[in-house]
Each structure stands twice: as structure tokens, then as C-alpha cells.
C-alpha positions as CSV (number, residue, x, y, z in Angstrom):
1,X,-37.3,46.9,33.2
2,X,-34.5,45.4,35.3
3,X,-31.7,43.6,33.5
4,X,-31.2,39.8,34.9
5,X,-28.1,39.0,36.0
6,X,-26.0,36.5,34.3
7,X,-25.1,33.3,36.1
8,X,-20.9,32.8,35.7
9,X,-20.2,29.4,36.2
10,X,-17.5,28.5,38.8
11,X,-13.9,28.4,37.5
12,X,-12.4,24.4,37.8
13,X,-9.4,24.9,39.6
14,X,-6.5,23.4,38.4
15,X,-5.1,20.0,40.4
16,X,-1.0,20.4,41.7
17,X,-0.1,18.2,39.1
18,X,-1.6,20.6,35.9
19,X,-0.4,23.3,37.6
20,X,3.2,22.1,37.9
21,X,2.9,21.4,34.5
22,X,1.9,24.9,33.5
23,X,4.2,26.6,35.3
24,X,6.9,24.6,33.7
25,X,6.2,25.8,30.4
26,X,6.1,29.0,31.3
27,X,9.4,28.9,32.8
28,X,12.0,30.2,30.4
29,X,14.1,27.7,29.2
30,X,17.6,27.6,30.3
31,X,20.4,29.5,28.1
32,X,22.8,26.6,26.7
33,X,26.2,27.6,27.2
34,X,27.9,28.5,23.7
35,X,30.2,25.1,24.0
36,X,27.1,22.7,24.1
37,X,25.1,24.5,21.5
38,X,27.5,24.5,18.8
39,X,28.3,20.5,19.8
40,X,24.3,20.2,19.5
41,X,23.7,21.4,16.3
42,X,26.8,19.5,14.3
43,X,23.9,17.2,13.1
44,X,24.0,18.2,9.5
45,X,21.1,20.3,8.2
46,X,19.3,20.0,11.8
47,X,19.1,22.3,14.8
48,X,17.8,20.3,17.9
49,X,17.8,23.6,19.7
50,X,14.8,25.2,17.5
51,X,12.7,22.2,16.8
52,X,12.6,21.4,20.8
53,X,9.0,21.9,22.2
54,X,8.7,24.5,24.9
55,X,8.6,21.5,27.9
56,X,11.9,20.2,26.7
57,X,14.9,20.9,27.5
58,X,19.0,19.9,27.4
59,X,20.2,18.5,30.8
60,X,24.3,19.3,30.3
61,X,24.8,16.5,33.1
62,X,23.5,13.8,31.3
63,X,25.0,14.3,28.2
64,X,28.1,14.4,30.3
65,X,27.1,11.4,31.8
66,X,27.1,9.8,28.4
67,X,29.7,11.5,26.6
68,X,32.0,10.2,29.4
69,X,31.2,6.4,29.8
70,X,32.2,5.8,25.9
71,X,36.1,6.2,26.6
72,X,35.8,5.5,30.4
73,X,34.2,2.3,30.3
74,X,34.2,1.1,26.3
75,X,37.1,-0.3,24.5
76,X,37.3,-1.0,20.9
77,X,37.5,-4.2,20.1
78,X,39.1,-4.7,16.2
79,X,41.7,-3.4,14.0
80,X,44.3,-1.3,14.9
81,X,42.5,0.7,17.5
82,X,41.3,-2.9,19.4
83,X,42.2,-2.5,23.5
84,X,42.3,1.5,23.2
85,X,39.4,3.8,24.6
86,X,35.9,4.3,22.7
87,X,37.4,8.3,22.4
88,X,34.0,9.9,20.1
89,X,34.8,11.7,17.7
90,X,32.8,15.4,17.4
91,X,30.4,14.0,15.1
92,X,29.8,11.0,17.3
93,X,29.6,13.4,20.4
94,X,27.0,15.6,19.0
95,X,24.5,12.3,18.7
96,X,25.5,11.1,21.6
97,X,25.0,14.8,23.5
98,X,21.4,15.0,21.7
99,X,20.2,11.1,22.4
100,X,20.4,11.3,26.1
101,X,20.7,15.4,27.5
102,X,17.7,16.2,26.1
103,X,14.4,15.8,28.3
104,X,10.8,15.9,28.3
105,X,8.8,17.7,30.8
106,X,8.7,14.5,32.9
107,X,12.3,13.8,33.0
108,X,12.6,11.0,30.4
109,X,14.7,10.9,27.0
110,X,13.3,13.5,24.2
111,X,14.3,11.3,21.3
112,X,12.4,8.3,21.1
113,X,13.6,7.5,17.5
114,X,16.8,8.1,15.6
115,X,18.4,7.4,12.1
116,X,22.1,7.0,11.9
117,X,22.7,7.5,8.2
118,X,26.2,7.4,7.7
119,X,28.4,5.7,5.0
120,X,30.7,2.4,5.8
121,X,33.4,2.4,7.3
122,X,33.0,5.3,9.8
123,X,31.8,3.4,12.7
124,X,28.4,3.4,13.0
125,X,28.1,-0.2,14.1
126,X,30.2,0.1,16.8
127,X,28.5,3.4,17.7
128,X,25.1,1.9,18.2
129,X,26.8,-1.3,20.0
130,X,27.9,1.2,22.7
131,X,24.7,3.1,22.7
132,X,22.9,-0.3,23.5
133,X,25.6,-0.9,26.5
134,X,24.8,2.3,27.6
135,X,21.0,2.1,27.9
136,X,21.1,-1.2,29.3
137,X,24.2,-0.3,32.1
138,X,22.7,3.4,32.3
139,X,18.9,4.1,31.9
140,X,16.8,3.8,34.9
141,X,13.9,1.4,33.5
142,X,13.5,-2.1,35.2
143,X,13.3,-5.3,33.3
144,X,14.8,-3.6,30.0
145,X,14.2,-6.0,26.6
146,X,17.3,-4.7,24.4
147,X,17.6,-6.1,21.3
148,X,20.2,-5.7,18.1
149,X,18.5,-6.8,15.0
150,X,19.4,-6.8,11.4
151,X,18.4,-8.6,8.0
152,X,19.9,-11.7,9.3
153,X,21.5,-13.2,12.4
154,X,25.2,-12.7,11.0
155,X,24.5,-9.1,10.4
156,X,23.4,-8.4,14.1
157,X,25.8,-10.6,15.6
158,X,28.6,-8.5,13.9
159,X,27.7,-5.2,16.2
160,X,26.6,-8.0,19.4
161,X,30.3,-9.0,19.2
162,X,31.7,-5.1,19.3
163,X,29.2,-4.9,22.5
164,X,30.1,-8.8,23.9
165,X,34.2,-7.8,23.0
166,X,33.5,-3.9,25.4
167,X,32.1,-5.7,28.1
168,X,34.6,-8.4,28.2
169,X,37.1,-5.6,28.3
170,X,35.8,-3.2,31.3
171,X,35.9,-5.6,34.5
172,X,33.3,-2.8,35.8
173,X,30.8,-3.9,33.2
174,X,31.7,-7.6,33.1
175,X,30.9,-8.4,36.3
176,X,27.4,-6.8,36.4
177,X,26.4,-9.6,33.8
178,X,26.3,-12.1,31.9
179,X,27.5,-12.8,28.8
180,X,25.9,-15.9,26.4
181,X,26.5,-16.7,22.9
182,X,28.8,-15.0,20.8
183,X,31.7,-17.4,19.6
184,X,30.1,-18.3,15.6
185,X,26.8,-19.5,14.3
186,X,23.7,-17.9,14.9
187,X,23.0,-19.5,18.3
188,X,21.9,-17.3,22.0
189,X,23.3,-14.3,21.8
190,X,22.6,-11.9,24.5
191,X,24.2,-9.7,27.6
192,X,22.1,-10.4,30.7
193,X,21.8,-8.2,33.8
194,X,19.9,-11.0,36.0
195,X,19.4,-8.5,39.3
196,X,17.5,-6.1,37.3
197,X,15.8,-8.7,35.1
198,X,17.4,-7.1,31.9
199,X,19.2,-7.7,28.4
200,X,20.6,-6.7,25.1
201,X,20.1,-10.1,22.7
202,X,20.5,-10.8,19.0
203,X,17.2,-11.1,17.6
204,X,16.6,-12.9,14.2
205,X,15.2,-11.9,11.3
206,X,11.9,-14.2,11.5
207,X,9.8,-11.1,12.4
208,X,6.4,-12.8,12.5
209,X,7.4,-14.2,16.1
210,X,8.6,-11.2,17.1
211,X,4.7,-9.3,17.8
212,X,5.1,-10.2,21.3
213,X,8.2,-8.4,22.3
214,X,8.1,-5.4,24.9
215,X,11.4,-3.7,23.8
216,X,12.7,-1.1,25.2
217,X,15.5,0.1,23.0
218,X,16.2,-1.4,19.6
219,X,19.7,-1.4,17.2
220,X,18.2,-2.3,13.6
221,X,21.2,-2.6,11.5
222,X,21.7,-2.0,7.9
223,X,17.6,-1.0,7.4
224,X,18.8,-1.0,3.9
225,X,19.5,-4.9,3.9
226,X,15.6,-5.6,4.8
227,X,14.0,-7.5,2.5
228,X,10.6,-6.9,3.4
229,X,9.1,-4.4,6.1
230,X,8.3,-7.2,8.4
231,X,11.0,-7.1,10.9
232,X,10.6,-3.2,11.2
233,X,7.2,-3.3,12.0
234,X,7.0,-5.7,14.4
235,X,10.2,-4.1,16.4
236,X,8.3,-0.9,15.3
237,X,4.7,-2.0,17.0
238,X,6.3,-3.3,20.0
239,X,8.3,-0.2,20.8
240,X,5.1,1.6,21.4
241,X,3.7,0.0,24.8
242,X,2.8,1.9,27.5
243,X,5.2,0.4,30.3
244,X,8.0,1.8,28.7
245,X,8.6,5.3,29.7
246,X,11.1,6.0,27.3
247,X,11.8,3.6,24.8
248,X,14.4,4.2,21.7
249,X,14.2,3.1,18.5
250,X,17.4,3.4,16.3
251,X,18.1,2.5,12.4
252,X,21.5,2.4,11.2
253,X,22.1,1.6,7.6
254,X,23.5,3.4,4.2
255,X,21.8,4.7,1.4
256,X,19.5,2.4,-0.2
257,X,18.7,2.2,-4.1
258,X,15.7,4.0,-5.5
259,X,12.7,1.8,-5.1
260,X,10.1,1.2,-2.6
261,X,11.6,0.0,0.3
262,X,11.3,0.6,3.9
263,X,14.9,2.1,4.0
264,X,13.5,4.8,1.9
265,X,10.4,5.2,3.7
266,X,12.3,5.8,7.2
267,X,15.0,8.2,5.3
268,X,12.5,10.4,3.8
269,X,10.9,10.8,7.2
270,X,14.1,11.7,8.4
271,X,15.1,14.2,5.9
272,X,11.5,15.6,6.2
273,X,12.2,16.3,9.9
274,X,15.4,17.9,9.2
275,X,14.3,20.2,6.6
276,X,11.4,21.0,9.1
277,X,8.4,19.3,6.9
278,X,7.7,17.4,9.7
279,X,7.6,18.6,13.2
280,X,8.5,15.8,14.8
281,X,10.8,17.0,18.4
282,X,11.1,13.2,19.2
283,X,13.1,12.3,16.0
284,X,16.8,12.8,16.0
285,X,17.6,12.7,12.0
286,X,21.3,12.1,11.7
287,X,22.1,12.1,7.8
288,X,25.7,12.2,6.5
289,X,25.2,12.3,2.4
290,X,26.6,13.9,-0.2
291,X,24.7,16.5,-2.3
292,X,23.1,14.8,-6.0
293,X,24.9,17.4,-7.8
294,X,28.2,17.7,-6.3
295,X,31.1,16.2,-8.2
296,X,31.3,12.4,-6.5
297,X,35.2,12.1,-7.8
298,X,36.0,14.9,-5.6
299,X,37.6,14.1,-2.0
300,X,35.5,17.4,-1.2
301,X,32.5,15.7,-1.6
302,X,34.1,12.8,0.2
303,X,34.2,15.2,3.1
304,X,30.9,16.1,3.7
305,X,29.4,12.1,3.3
306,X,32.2,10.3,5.5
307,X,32.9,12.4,9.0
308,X,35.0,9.8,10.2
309,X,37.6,10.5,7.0
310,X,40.8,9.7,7.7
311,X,39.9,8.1,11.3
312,X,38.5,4.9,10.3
313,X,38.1,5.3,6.5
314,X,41.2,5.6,4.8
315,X,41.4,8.6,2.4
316,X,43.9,6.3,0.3
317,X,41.4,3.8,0.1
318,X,38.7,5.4,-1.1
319,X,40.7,7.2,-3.4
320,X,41.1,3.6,-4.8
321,X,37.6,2.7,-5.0
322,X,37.0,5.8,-7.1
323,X,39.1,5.0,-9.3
324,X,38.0,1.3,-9.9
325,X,34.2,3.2,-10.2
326,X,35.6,5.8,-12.9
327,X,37.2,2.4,-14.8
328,X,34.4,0.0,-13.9
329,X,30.8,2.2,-14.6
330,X,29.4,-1.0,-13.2
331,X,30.9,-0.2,-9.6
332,X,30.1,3.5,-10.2
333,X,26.4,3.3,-8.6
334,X,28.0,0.7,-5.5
335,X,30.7,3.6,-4.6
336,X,28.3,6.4,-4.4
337,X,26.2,4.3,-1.9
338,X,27.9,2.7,-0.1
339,X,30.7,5.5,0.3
340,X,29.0,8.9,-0.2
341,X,25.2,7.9,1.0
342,X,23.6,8.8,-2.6
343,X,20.6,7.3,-3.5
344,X,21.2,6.0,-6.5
345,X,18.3,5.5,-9.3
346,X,19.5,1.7,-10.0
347,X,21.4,-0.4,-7.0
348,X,24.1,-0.8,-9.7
349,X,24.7,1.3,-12.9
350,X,25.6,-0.2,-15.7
351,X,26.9,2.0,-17.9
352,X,27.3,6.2,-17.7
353,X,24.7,8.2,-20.0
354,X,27.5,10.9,-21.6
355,X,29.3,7.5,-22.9
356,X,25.9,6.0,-24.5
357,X,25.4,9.8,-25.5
358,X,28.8,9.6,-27.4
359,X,27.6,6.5,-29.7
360,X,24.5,8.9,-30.8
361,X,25.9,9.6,-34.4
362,X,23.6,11.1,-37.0
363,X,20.5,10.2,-37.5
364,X,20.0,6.4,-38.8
365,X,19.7,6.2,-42.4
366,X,17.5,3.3,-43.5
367,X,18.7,3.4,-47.1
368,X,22.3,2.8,-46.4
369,X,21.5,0.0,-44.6
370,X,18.7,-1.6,-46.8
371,X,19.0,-5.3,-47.3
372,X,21.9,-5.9,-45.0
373,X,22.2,-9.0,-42.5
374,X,20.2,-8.1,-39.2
375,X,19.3,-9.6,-35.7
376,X,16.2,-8.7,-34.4
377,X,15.4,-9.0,-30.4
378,X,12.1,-8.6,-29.2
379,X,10.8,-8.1,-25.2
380,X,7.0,-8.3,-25.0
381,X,7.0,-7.7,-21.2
382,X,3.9,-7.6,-19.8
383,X,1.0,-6.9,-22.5
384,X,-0.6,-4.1,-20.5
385,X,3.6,-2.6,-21.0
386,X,6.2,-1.3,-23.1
387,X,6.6,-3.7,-25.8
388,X,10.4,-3.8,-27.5
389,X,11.6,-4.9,-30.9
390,X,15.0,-3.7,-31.9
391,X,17.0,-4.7,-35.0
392,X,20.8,-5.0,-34.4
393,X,22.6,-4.4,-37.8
394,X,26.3,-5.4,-37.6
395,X,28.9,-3.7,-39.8
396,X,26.3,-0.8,-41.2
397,X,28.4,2.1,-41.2
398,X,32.1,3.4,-40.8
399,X,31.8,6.7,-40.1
400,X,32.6,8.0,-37.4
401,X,33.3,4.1,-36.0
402,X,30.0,3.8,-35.6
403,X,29.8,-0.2,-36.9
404,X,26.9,-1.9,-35.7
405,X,23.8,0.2,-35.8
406,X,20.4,-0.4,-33.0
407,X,17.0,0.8,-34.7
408,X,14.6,-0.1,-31.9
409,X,10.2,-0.1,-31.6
410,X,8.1,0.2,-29.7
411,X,4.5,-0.2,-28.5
412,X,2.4,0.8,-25.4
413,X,-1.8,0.6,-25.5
414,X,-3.5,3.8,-27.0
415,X,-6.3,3.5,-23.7
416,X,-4.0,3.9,-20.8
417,X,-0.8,6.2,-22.6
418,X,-2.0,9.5,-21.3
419,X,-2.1,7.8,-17.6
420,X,1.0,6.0,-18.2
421,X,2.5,9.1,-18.9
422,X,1.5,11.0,-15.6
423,X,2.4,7.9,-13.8
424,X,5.7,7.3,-15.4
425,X,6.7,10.5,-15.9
426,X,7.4,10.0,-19.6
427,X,6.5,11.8,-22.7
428,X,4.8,8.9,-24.0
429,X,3.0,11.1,-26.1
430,X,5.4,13.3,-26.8
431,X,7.7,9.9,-28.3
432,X,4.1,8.8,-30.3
433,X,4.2,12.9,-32.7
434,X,7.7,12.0,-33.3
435,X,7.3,9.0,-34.4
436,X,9.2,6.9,-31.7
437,X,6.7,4.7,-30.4
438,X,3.4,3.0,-31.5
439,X,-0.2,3.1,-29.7
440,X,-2.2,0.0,-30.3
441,X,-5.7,0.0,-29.6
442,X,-7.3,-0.8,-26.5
443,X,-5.9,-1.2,-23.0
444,X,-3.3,-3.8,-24.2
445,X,-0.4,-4.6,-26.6
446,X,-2.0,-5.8,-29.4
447,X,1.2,-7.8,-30.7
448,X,-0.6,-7.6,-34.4
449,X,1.7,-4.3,-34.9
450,X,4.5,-6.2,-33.8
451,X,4.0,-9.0,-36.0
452,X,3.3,-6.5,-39.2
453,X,6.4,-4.8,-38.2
454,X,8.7,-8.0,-37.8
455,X,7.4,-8.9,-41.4
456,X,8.2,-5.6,-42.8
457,X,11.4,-5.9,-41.5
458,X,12.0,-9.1,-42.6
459,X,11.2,-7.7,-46.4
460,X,13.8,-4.9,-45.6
461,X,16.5,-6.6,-43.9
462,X,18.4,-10.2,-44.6
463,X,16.8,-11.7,-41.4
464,X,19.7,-13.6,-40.0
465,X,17.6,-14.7,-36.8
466,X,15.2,-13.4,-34.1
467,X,15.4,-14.1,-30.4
468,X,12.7,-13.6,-27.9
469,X,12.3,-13.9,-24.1
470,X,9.8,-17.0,-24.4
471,X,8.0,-15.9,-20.5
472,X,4.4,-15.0,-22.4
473,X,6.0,-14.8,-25.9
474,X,5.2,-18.7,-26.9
475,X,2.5,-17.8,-29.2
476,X,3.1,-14.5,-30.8
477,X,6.8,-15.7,-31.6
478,X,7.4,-18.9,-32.1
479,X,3.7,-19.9,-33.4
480,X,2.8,-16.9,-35.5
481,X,6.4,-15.5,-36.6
482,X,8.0,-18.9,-36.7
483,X,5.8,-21.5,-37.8
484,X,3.2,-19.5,-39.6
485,X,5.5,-16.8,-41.5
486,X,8.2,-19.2,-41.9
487,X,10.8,-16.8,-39.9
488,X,14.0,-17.9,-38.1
489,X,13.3,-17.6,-34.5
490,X,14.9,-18.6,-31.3
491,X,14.0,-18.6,-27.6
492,X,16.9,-16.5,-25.5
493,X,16.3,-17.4,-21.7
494,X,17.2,-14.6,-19.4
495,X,19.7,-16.4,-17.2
496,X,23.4,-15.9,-16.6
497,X,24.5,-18.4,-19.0
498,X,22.8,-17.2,-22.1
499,X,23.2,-13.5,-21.7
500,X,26.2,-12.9,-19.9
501,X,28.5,-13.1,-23.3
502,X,25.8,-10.3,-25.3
503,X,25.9,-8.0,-22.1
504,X,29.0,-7.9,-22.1
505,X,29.6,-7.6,-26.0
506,X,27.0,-5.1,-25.8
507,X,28.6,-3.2,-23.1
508,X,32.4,-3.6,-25.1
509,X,30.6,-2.0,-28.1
510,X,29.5,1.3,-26.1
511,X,32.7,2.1,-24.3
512,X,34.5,1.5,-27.5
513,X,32.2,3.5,-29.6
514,X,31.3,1.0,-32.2
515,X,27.4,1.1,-31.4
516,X,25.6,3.5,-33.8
517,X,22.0,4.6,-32.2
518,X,21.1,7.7,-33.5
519,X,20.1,9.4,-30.4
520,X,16.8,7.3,-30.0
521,X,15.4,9.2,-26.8
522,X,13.4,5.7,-25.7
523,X,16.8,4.0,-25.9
524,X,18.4,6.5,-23.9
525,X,15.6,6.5,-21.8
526,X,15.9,2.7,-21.1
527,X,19.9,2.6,-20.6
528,X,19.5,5.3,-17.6
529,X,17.2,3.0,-15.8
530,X,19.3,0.2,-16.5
531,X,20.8,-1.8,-13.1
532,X,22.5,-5.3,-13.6
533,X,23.6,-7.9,-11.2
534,X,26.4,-10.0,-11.1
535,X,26.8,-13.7,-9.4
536,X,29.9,-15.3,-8.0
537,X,31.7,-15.8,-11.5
538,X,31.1,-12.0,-12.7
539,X,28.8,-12.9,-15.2
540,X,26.2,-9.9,-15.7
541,X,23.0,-9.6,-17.0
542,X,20.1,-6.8,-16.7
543,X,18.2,-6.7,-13.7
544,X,14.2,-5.5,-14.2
545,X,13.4,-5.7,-10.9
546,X,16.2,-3.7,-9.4
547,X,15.9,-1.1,-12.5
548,X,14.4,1.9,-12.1
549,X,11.9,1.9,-14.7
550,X,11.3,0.4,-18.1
551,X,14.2,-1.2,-19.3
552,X,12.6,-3.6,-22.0
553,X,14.3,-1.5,-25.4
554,X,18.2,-2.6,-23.8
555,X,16.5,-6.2,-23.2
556,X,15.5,-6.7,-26.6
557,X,18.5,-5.0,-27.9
558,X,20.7,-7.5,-25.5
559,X,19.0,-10.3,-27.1
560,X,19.6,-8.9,-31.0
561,X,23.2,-8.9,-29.7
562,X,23.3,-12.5,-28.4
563,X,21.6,-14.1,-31.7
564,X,24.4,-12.2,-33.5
565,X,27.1,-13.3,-31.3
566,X,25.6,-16.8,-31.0
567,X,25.5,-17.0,-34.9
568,X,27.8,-14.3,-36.3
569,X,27.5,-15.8,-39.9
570,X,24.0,-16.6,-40.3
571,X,25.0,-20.3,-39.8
572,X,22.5,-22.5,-37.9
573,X,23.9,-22.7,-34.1
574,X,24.3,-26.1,-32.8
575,X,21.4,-25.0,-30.6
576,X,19.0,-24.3,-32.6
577,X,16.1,-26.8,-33.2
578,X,13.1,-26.2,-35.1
579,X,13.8,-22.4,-34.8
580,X,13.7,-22.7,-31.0
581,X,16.6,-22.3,-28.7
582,X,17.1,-24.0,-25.6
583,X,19.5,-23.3,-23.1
């Protein structure tokens, strides 16, 4: 029997335009010359070379072409350097070299996005002001919409007046524009080329008018400043249209503090994509930090976060601020930010763990200090949280200068602890078999445990007072433990007024090592979360917001302090009425 022949079905042929295309990739790359591939890869912990797709590739011209108009047409504008030439330094070369040699198969920009994370002082602003005049005096794309943007109109009209103050400079660029705004307030600001229908503005922080914009390169400054992702996104929406062929979309900020913000969000990306998690050839991920575990006093470590050290940031300088951060643990956290690009776990520290370690002493013992004067504080948070009572014993021991001893409590509810502890990522559990904490049943504090503990205490101790934060504590406190079992409480309001002085007594007591904790891992846990803020008149107080995690045993210990401090003698304070403070 004869075999029937198979129909083949015709081969599409390939249109000119495909087969350009093909033939492209297939074309071997050309060899960068030794002296632009070391210059390329001076990004730290990135190699543009190897994460290029096989249809890019580094045009040494148009680097050139950018490398060169920074000192042949830009002039710095402030400080001792104001009137001389925009001269890069290497580090400054190597983004520049990467941001505009590189190309796509079709000729435009490879790098559509960028981070420039790179402490103060090393002249990042400036950088991204003369990146804007470049793509607006330089990039072949009609009707441009250049914007500078930052978390307010002051912040972006700092790095408009470093690009305003260059063009003023370079008759060559100055009489290609126009130049509006510019001289104070938060008016017009904006560089206009009217004969090709483009601009680089100031653009205000009120992002939900900003959904209409067409941009086609973007300066956000100090991402780390946003308070909300709004702004981002809409600059961040708008950059994708269409029209644009090759839009750019730089961030330029320092290190943020450790909580969900979009700062972190756009860092991690960028660290992802330079440790190759991400493959993402469009992203240039420039990231100037130093390592978590290196020693921060160190002007090694200095080094590798600040590549503009001893060019515009002054080794003697920050010498100076390091010291201030070793004498002032409240600074410490604000140096290693804003100076060596660590994300820090609380936007300012309060107070280092090896001192509170130091004021561990031996275990408490409750017999020595049975029936002595004691101020309890108590923090109920949130009743689906950790719930805080702490006792604050003045005077209960001399050894070791331990004085004043801090026996804390605590309470979560019994339903949600195991999830709690995979979400926190706390021995919750661990802290309940040693005795540490207390599970109450159901899925909320039930502040009957508190109340039976208070009134055990109360039989133990010589109750001098008790001070509560009176947000969702009303009933519990001053109904139940004040009018119903007759003991002395007092509201404490978390404002600066009222717990400035016991933050700061508090904080005295540690560094001088006359708190006595026994090594209560809750405690310790609680004081490395701790972040504080300050207002115009230094007054401090604890910050739960900006903390990194629970922080509620240090609350309620602050507030033991202040009804001690408040009434160091067990006399009534000329506050006090009817048990209840107000301030």
C-alpha cells in the first residue's frame, strides 16, 4: 500500500524589519575597550556588562557625549567650588557612562530607571540637577515634560536652583531658554525651551493632580522624605506612556528607617537587581552603603558609604558627628543613615543594647524587696496586643549600683500567640514556659489578669501610685483599680510635657547604671525596638509609630518613672485630683 505524502506547510517569510532585528542579535557584541569596562562596572556590587540583554549594547560616543558636557557646559553653583566646572568624579562618571552609552536594539537609552542611593553630602542633588539639564539640552525627544519633584516644594526647589544657577552660568545654555521662578517661595519654577515645546519644572507634592502628566524624565528627590506613595505613583504611572521612547525615571534619597515605606520598597528592588534576583537590564541600581556588620566608628567603613569623602564631605566633619553619635546614643541611629546609608531598625535609637545589657544584674529577688515603696506603670495598647505593667522600685538594692529595680508583665491573648509569634518573630511562647509573659483566654487581653496582678502587687508592695495611658484604659484603670479597689491611680498623657522629664530620668538611670532589671528578655526586647523623637526644645519621648516593634514594656516602665519623679515621696502631687491626673 502506497504511503501518502505529507502536506508541509509553507514557511512565513520573515518581513526586513524581523529580519534586521534577528540579525542584530546574532551579531556579536562589540569588545569594550578595557578603560570603559572597568569605568562601567565601579557601580558597587553591579556589573552592567553581564546583566545587558544580547540587543544591547554600550555606545563609547555617547557616554562621551555626556561625560563631556558636565564640566564643558555645567558650573557649580554653591560653596567653595561655586563658578568652577561640574569636573565628575569616577564614581559620578561611571553612572553617568552607564545612564546614556548604553542602548537598546532600537537606538534609545537602556536604563529607563535608576536609584542614586548615596549618603549626604556627596553631591547627589546636584548630580541629578545636571542629569535633568542634560536630557532636556541633549535627548532627541520633542516636547519633553521634565520634572524635579520631592516631598515638598522647598525640597525640589533646592536641586531646581543648582540646575536654574548652571544655566545662568553657560551663556550656551542660557540663551536656548527660558528661565521662570526660582528666587524664594514655592511659586513657577521651571527651565523652558519654547522652540522645541520643552521643560524641566518643580512639581509639587499634591500628587492626586499629577495623573495627567506625560513625563519624560523625572528627578524625585529624597524618596526617603515621602510620606505616602502617592506622588511616586503618579510620576510612576505617567512615565509609562507610549509616546515616550525613552523615558527615565530617577530616585535619589538616603537610607530610610525600617518600616513600610516606599523608600524601602524601591531600595529592595534595587538591591535585588544588583545581587541578580531580579533580572531587570533597564534598572541601573546605584547603592553606596555600608555593610550591617562592619564597625560604623571606623573611617574605613566611612569609605565605602560616602565616595565623595574628602571632596565634598569633609573627613573632619564626620569624624565630629561620630563622635557626638558615640556621646549622644540618641544621634547614633541619625549618623548611620544619614552618613553611612544603614537602614536602621528605629529612625532614631535611643539608647545602645550592650549599655541596657550592663544594668542586667542578677536575677531580681522579690524578698529583698518585699514591702518597699513602688510605682507601677501600666500600657494596655491595643487589647488584641501586648499588654504592659511594670513596677519601678526606687532605692531596692546597692549592689553592684544597681538602685532602682524594673519588674515588668505582661499579657498577649492565648488564641492568636502561636500566630503572633510567626508574625512577629518572637518567642512568645518560648517567654510564656519561662514564665515571662501571661496568655489570657480568648483572642483579646482580658485585663481581669491585669487587675489580679495590680492587686497582688498592691498587697506586696507599698503602692505609692499608678499611672496609665488613659487612650482605652478609662475603665479598667481608673473605674475598676481606682474607684472600685480603692488604689491610687493617675492618668499620664503621652505628650512632650508629661514625659519628657521620666524619659529622660529614665535614660540618666541606664547610662549611669543605677537601673537594676535582671536581664528580663521582653524588656530587652522592647528597648531594641525603641525610636524616640524630639521637638524644637529637645524634649524626647518614645515614638510607637516610628519603633520597630512592640515597645509597650519601656512605655509602661517610662510612666512608673514619671509617677515616681512626679511624687518622689508618696506625697499627693498638686495634680492629682480624685486619683486622676491631668496634664
Amino acid at each position: 500500500m502506497a504511503k501518502t505524502a505529507t502536506t508541509r506547510k509553507p514557511r512565513k517569510t520573515r518581513s526586513p524589519r524581523r529580519a534586521r532585528a534577528a540579525a542584530r542579535r546574532k551579531r556579536p557584541r562589540p569588545a569594550l575597550t578595557q578603560k570603559w569596562t572597568r569605568l562601567l562596572r565601579r557601580i558597587p556590587g553591579y556589573d552592567p556588562i553581564a546583566t545587558a540583554d544580547p540587543d544591547m549594547r554600550f555606545d563609547p560616543a555617547a557616554a562621551q557625549l555626556a561625560l563631556d558636557f558636565f564640566p564643558e557646559m555645567l558650573h557649580h553653583v554653591e560653596g567653595a567650588v561655586a563658578g568652577k566646572p561640574f569636573v565628575l568624579e569616577i564614581w559620578q562618571r561611571s553612572v553617568i557612562a552607564n545612564l546614556f552609552g548604553w542602548k537598546r536594539a532600537d537606538g534609545t537609552r537602556r536604563y529607563r530607571r535608576a536609584l542614586l542611593y548615596v549618603p549626604r553630602k556627596n553631591g547627589k542633588t546636584p548630580l541629578g540637577a545636571g542629569i535633568g539639564l542634560y536630557v532636556l539640552f541633549c535627548d532627541p525627544e520633542p516636547g519633553q515634560q521634565n520634572y524635579i519633584a520631592g516631598a515638598d516644594s522647598d525640597q525640589a526647589a533646592l536641586a531646581f536652583r543648582h540646575a536654574k544657577g548652571m544655566v545662568e552660568h553657560e551663556p550656551e545654555l542660557s540663551s536656548r531658554c527660558t528661565l521662570y521662578g526660582g528666587k524664594g517661595g514655592t511659586g513657577h519654577k521651571s527651565i523652558v525651551r519654547p522652540h522645541e515645546n520643552s521643560y524641566l519644572r518643580v512639581i509639587s507634592a499634591d500628587a492626586h493632580t499629577k495623573f495627567g502628566q506625560n513625563p519624560h524624565f523625572i528627578d524625585l528627590e529624597e524618596l526617603h522624605a515621602q510620606p505616602t506613595r502617592r506622588l511616586y505613583d503618579a510620576l510612576r504611572t505617567g512615565a509609562v506612556s507610549q509616546n515616550r521612547r525613552q523615558p527615565l525615571f530617577l530616585c535619589i534619597t538616603t537610607a530610610d528607617w525600617d518600616h513600610p515605606s516606599v523608600c524601602n520598597e524601591e531600595y529592595d528592588y534595587a538591591r535585588k537587581v544588583r545581587d541578580g534576583v531580579i533580572h531587570d537590564p533597564g534598572y541601573l541600581p546605584v547603592i553606596y552603603e555600608a555593610p550591617h556588620d562592619a564597625d560604623w566608628r571606623s573611617p574605613k567603613t566611612w569609605a565605602i558609604a560616602n565616595p565623595n569623602l574628602g571632596v565634598s564631605v569633609s573627613k573632619q566633619a564626620l569624624a565630629d558627628l561620630c563622635k557626638e553619635a558615640q556621646e549622644k546614643p540618641a544621634f547614633e541611629n541619625e549618623f548611620k543613615r544619614q552618613h553611612l546609608n544603614i537602614r536602621t531598625e528605629q529612625a532614631q535609637r535611643w539608647l545602645p543594647l550592650e549599655t541596657w545589657d550592663q544594668c542586667a544584674g542578677p536575677p531580681i529577688e522579690l524578698d529583698a524587696i518585699r514591702g518597699k515603696p513602688a510605682y507601677l506603670g501600666i500600657d494596655l495598647s491595643s487589647n488584641t496586643d501586648l499588654t504592659a505593667c511594670v513596677a519601678f522600685i526606687p532605692d531596692a538594692a546597692d549592689r553592684d549600683h544597681h538602685k532602682h529595680a524594673a519588674l515588668p508583665f505582661y499579657w498577649i491573648p492565648a488564641d492568636n500567640a502561636e500566630i503572633r509569634q510567626r508574625r512577629d518573630r518572637v518567642p512568645y511562647l518560648a517567654w510564656r514556659d519561662q514564665g515571662l509573659i501571661e496568655l489570657t483566654p480568648g483572642n483579646t487581653v482580658d485585663y481581669s489578669y491585669l487587675r489580679k496582678r495590680v492587686k497582688l502587687l498592691a498587697e506586696f508592695f507599698d503602692i505609692q501610685s499608678i499611672g496609665f495611658d488613659p487612650w482605652n484604659a478609662g475603665h479598667i484603670c481608673h473605674h475598676q483599680l481606682g474607684e472600685q479597689d480603692g488604689l491610687p491611680v493617675a492618668e499620664v498623657r503621652q505628650g512632650f510635657v508629661t514625659m519628657n522629664e521620666p524619659c529622660k530620668r529614665l535614660e540618666t538611670l541606664i547610662l549611669s547604671r543605677q537601673l537594676w532589671h535582671g536581664g528580663n528578655s521582653i524588656l530587652r526586647w522592647n528597648l531594641s525596638n525603641v525610636a524616640v523623637r524630639t521637638d524644637a526644645s529637645e524634649n524626647l519621648k518614645f515614638d510607637k509609630e516610628r519603633s520597630a516593634d512592640r515597645i509597650d514594656g519601656l512605655v509602661a516602665l517610662a510612666i512608673a518613672v514619671q509617677r515616681w519623679t512626679d511624687n518622689p515621696d508618696g506625697a499627693a502631687s498638686v495634680y492629682d485630683s480624685r486619683g486622676v491626673l491631668y496634664l
